[in-house]
C-alpha positions, 0 to 999 in steps of 0.5 A: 788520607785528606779525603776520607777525614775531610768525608767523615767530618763532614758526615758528623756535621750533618748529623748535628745539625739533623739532630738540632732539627729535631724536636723532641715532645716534652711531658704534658703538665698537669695546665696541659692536660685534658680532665673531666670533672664530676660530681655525684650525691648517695643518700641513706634513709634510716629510722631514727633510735634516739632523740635530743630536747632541751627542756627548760623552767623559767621563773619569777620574783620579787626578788632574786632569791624567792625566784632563784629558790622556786627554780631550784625546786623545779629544776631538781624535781625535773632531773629526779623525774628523768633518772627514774624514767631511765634517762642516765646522769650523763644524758643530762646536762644543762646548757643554760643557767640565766638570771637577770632583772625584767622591768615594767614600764608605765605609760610615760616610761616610768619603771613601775615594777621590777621583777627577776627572772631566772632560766634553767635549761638542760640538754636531754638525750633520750634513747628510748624514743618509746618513752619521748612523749610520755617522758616529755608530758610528765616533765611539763606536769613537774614543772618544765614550762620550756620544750624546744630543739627536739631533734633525732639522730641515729646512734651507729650510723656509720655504717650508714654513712660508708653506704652514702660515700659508696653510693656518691662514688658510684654516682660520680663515676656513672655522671663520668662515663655518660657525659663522656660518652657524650662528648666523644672521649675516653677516660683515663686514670683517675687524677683526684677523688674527694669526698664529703659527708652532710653532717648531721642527718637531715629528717624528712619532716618535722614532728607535729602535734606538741600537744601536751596540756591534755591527757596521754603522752605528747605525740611526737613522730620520729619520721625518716633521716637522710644521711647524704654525701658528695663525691667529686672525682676527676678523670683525665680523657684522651 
């Protein structure tokens, strides 16, 4: 009875201490893993449909209220021109209203004159690109002596811009699987995707040719914009 006890004890300690030898894998953590990471851009190119300008009319006086009051007079001159040209109350907004003093000095740094200057500028959306270089020749014959910041945009560009996302995906995704090929691995699950949008469109080039002191409308090109985005994707690789 002593014998078969004493076996079967001893049989239990053999497997103990077997199972103290072995060595179980643990998880990889996330430090551990292998991953490959790419980065791709998508482009969209679209005819602009609308346009943004600032449009502005400085004045000046002897005195505060003489130039305050020619100001005006433009300023409200300007913004009738603009309803009846289609340009809506709400495409029209001002972005700046300065007035401040301007001083003349002589040759020993004596104040010879002071002047007052004031500024009025408006922020214009126009949607009719038809009519943005004749709407701009007659606003600078109503008086505007200020034009600056012309820039076009697109109206719905989100279609355009879910194309650029696609677009930057796919590119990522052929960087992933020629740089993996190249180094010999395979991709695994995807661990993490971001993507991000360029902002505003970027034209291709600039308009030229301001020219609005002669006759016919001001030649303003609208040209191309880019819509771009960027996609970084990260793969894990066996």
């Amino acid at each position: 009875m002593k014998k078969p006890l004493l076996l079967a004890l001893l049989a239990l300690a053999m497997v103990g201490l077997l199972a103290g030898c072995i060595q179980v894998p643990a998880a990889l953590t996330p430090e551990q893993l292998r991953t490959l990471n790419v980065s791709g851009n998508g482009k969209v190119y679209v005819v602009p449909d609308m346009a943004y300008v600032y449009v502005g009319v400085r004045t000046e006086a002897e005195d505060v209220a003489s130039a305050l009051s020619a100001n005006n007079e433009k300023a409200q001159t300007i913004a009738n021109l603009l309803k009846e040209r289609g340009v809506a109350e709400k495409d029209i907004q001002t972005s700046a209203f300065n007035v401040y003093p301007a001083q003349e000095f002589g040759p020993n740094g004596e104040v010879i004159r002071t002047k007052y200057v004031v500024e009025n500028t408006v922020f214009i959306t126009v949607r009719d690109l038809s009519q943005l270089g004749s709407l701009l020749d007659a606003v600078v014959r109503a008086g505007a002596n200020n034009i600056y910041g012309i820039s076009f945009d697109v109206a719905d560009r989100a279609k355009a811009e879910a194309e650029a996302r696609r677009l930057a995906v796919e590119d990522a995704k052929a960087r992933a699987q020629e740089l993996a090929a190249a180094a010999g691995v395979t991709l695994g699950e995807v661990q993490n995707v971001s993507v991000y949008s360029s902002g505003s469109p970027i034209p291709l080039y600039e308009a030229k040719g301001m020219g609005m002191g002669g006759g016919g409308s001001a030649p303003i090109a609208a040209g191309q914009l880019v819509i771009s985005a960027d996609a970084n994707i990260t793969y894990i690789i066996r």
